[in-house]
N, C-alpha and C positions, 0 to 999 in steps of 0.2 A: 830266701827263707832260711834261715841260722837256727835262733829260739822257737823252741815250739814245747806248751805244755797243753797237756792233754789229764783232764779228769776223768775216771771212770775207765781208765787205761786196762783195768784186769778183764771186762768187759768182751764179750766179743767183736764190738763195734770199735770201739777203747783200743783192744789188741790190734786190729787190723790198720786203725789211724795211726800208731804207733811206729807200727811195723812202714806205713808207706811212706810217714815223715822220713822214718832212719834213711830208708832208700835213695829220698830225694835229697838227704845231705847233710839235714839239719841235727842239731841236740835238740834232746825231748829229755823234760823232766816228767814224767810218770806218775800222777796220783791215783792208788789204792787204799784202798777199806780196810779189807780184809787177805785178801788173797793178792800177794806181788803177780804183776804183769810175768805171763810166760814166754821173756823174751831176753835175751843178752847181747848188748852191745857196747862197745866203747862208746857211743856218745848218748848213751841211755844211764837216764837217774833214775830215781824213783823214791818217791816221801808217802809215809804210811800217816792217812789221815780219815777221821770222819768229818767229810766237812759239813754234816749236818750242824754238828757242834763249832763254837766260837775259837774253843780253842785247836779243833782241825782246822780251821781255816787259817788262822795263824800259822799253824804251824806249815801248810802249804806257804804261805808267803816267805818263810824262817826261811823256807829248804831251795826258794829260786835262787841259782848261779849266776845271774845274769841282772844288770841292770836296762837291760830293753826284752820285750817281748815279741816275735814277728805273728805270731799265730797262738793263739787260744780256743784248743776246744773243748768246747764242754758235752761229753759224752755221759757222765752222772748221770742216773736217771733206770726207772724202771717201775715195775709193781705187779702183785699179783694179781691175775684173774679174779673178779669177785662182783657178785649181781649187785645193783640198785638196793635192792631190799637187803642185803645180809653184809651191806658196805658201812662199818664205822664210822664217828665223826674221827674216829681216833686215825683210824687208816686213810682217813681222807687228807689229814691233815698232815699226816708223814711224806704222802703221796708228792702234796704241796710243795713242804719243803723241800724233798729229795730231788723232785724235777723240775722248779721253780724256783724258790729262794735259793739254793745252792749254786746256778748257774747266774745267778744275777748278786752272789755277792761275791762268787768269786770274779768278775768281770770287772767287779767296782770297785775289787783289791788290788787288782793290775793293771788297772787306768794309767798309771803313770810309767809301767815299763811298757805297754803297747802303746801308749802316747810318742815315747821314745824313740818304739821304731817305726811309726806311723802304722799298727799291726793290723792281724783282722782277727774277727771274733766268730768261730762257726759256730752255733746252737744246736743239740740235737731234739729236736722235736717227733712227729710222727705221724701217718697218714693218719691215727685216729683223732687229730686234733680235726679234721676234716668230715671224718666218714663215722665216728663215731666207736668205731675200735670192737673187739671182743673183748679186752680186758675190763671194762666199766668203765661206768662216770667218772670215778676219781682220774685213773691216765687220763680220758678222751681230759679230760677239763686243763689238766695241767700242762697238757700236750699244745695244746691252743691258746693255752696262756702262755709256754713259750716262744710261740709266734708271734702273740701281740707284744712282749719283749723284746724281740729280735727288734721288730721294726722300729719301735718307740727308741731304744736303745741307739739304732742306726740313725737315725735322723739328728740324736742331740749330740754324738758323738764324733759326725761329721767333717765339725769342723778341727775335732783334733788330729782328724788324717786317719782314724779309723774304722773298718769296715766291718760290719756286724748282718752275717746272713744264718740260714736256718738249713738244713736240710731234714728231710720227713722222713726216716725209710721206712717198709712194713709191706707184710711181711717178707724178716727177714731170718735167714737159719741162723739162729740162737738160742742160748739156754730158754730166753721167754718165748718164743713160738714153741719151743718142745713141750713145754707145759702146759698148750692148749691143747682140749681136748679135739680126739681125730677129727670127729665128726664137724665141729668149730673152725680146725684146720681147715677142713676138706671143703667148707664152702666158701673160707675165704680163697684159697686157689681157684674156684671156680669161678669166681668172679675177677680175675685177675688177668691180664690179655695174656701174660708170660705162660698160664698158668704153674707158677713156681715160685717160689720165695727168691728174693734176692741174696748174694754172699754178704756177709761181712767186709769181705774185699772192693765190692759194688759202691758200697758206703762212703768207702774208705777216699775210692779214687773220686768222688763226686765231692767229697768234705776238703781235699787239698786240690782237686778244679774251681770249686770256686772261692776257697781261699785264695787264690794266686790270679783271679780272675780281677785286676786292680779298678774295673770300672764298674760293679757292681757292688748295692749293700743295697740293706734291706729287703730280701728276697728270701722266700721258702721256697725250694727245689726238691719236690715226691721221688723218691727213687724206690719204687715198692714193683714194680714190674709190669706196672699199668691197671692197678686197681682202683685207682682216683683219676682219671681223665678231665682235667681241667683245661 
């Protein structure tokens, strides 16, 4: 594994995939939003983009170094807490994009450098595509839509030599579990075998195991600490 780009890198999930590429050897080009990745390294870039917009996504594709890709993750993705009844068509549809369309045009932009290195494609999805989430409808929906992604994605893509899997985590310690309230928190731990949130770190090491895992694609892998038992 050489090339590795990573979306959603300022992230906590983002910073930690980052951080365990460097480790294992590879260059990572870095996409943020807003806030650069807090991290420095000789084989770390980084391109400032929204790639909600047409012309962020360009501009991620301007700023690859590399004409092969070995690994693509797409960590983008998020949203606020917000009930059923007091949920926007407007927020839904941002929701959409940001966790949905963005990881499925950026995969379809670099079709041709992870073609190149026969690469894989990690998605990041969520135990509430499963269980329905405390954040609302809008994640739970988008969450599960990037699962049926994953797999539709991994089947036609197959035959180019690339591998397209998902992992789910939740809850996990990050800016978005802080934001839920305690009592919210408190019963999703309860329900949890760990009773505990998972690290960023936890993610991290699960998103470059089965990337490198060359006989698997099309698979969601829960790493939330046992609160979806499937």
């Amino acid at each position: 594994m050489k090339h590795v780009v990573v979306t959603g890198a300022s992230g906590d999930i983002g910073t930690a995939v980052v951080a365990r590429a460097l480790a294992a050897g590879a260059e990572v080009l870095a996409q943020f939003h807003t806030r650069p990745p807090a991290l420095s390294h000789p084989s770390l870039s980084s391109v400032q983009a929204d790639l909600t917009r047409d012309d962020g996504l360009a501009g991620l594709v301007a700023a690859l170094p590399w004409t092969d890709v070995d690994l693509l993750v797409n960590c983008i993705g998020g949203a606020r807490p917000t009930a059923y009844a007091d949920l926007s068509t407007e927020a839904w549809r941002h929701c959409m994009r940001l966790n949905v369309e963005v990881p499925f045009a950026v995969t379809r932009e670099l079709l041709g450098p992870l073609s190149a290195a026969a690469g894989a494609v990690v998605n990041l999805s969520s135990v509430a595509a499963f269980t329905g989430g405390a954040f609302g409808p809008h994640y739970a929906a988008a969450k599960a839509a990037v699962v049926g992604l994953t797999r539709s994605a991994a089947r036609e893509l197959g035959d180019r030599g690339i591998r397209v899997n998902c992992v789910a985590p939740g809850p996990v310690a990050s800016s978005m579990t802080d934001s839920l309230p305690d009592d919210v928190l408190a019963g999703l731990l309860a329900a949890t075998a760990l009773r505990r949130v998972v690290t960023p770190e936890e993610v991290a090491d699960t998103v470059l195991g089965i990337a490198t895992t060359t006989g698997v694609t099309g698979q969601t892998l829960v790493v939330d600490g046992g609160r979806f038992l499937h």
